[in-house]
N, C-alpha and C positions, 0 to 999 in steps of 0.2 A: 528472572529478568531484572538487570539492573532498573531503581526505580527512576534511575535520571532521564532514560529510553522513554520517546514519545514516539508514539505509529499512529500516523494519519495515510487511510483506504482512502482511494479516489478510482470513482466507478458508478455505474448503470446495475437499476435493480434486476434488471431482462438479462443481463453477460453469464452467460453460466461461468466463464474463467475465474470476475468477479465474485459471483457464489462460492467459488470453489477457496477462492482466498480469503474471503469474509468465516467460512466453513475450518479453514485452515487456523485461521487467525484466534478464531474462537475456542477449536479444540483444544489449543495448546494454552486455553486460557488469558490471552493477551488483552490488555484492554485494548480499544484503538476508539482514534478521532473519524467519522464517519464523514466523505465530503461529495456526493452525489452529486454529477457532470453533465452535463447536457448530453442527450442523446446523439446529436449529431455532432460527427465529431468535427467540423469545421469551429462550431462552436467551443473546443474545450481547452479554452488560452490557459485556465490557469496548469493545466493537468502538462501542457506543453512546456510554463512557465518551470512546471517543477521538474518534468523530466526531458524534456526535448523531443516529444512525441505528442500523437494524439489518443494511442489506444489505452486499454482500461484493462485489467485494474495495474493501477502504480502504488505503491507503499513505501513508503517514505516512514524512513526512524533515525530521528534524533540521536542522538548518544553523544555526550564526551564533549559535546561542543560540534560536533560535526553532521551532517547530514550525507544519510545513506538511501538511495535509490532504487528500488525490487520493479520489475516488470512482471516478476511473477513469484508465487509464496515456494514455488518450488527450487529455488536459487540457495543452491548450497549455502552461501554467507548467510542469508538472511536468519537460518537456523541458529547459524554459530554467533552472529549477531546477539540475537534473543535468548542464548541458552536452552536452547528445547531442542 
């Protein structure tokens, strides 16, 4: 992974999707910024702010100057993103 690449998880400890991204995130070795969302999802402005939704997990990478948006670790780009 390029080192300039930052990845900030936003997500609920209880979401198995969430687990499964933080699982994902991890195996490939990633570091990532952890940012834990109110359960209810009315409550999760900022998670809205970042991607225009309210559901979880969202992952968000930096790169190059620009900001890149995952609804899920399964998203072809986010791989090719990452180099993994």
């Amino acid at each position: 992974m390029d080192n300039k690449a930052t990845i900030t998880l936003y997500g609920v400890n209880w979401c198995p999707w969430v687990r499964r991204a933080k699982s994902w995130l991890e195996g490939n070795g990633l570091p990532y910024k952890w940012v834990q969302v109110p359960d209810a999802q009315w409550e999760r402005r900022e998670v809205v702010e970042v991607s225009g939704q309210m559901e979880v997990p969202v992952i968000v990478v930096e790169r190059d100057g620009k900001r890149h948006v995952f609804l899920e670790e399964t998203h072809p780009e986010l791989a090719t993103l990452l180099e993994v």
